[in-house]
N, C-alpha and C positions, 0 to 999 in steps of 0.2 A: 596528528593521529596519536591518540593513545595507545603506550605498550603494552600490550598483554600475552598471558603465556601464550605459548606454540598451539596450536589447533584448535584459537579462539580466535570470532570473528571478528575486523578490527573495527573501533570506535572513531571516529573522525568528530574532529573539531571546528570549528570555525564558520565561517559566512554560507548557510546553506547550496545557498543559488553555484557557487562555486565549487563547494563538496560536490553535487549532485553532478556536473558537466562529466566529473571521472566517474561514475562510479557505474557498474552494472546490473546492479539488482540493488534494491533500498528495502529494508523492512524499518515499519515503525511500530509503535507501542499503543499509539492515539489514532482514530482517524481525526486529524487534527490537520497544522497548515500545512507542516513537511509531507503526510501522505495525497494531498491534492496539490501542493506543487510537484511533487514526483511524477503524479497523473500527467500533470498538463505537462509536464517536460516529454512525455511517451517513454518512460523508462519502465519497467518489469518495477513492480512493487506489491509488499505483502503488508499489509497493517492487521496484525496477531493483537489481539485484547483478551482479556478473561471474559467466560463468558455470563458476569454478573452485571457487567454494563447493559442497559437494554440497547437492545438496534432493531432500528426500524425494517420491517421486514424489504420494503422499497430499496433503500439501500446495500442491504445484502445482494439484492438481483442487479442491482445497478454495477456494484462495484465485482462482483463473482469471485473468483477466487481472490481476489486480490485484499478482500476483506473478509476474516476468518476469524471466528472466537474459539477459544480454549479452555477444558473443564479440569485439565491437569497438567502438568508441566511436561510429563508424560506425552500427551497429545500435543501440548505444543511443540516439543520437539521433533515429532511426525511432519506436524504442517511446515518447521521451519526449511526439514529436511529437502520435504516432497518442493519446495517452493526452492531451495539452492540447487537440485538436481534436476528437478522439470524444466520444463518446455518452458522459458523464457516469456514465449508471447503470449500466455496463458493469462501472464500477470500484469499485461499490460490493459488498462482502461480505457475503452471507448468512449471519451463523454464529448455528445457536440456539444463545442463551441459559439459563445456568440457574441456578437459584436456590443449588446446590447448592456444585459444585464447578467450576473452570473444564475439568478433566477428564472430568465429567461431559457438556461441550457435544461436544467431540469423539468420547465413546462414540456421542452422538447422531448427528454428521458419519458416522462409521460408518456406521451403519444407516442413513444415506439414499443412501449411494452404492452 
C-alpha cells in the first residue's frame, strides 16, 4: 500500500487477483482488465472515465452504474462520493457467464436487453 495523507483513499500495490480478495469496493480509471476482473469476482466496482472517451451506448446499459463518465472533476467527485456511500449492490454487475467463449456472455447480454 502506498502512503498517503489522512482523508485519502488508499493506493494498493501489487498482484491484482490478490489486492482484489480484501478489498470492498474497487474504482478504476479504464474499463479495462482490473474493472472486468472486479466484475467476475462480484465485488461492488465503479469505473469513472472522462467523458471524452467514447462509450458504446450497449455498454453503459450493460454495465449501469458501475460504469460512469465525467465532464468535471467537480462531477466526478459526486459519482465517486455517491458510489463509497451508496448501496454497495448497486455496483455490482450482472454479467452471465459461459463456459464457452467470453463472446458468447455478451450474445447472451443481447438477448436480455
Amino acid at each position: 500500500m502506498v502512503d498517503l495523507p489522512k482523508g485519502l483513499l488508499p493506493l494498493l500495490t501489487g498482484i491484482y487477483s490478490e489486492i482484489l480478495e480484501s478489498a470492498d469496493r474497487v474504482i478504476t480509471d479504464i474499463p479495462f482488465g482490473a474493472f472486468f476482473e472486479t466484475i467476475v469476482s462480484r465485488k461492488p466496482v465503479l469505473c469513472i472515465c472522462p467523458n471524452y472517451y467514447k462509450m458504446i451506448e450497449d455498454a453503459k446499459i450493460t454495465f449501469g452504474k458501475s460504469l460512469q463518465q465525467f465532464s468535471s472533476i467537480e462531477e466526478a467527485k459526486i459519482i465517486i462520493k455517491e458510489f463509497l456511500h451508496g448501496n454497495p449492490n448497486e455496483y455490482i454487475v450482472d454479467i452471465p457467464m459461459s463456459d464457452n467463449d467470453f463472446m458468447d456472455a455478451f450474445k447472451e447480454i443481447q438477448n436480455c436487453i
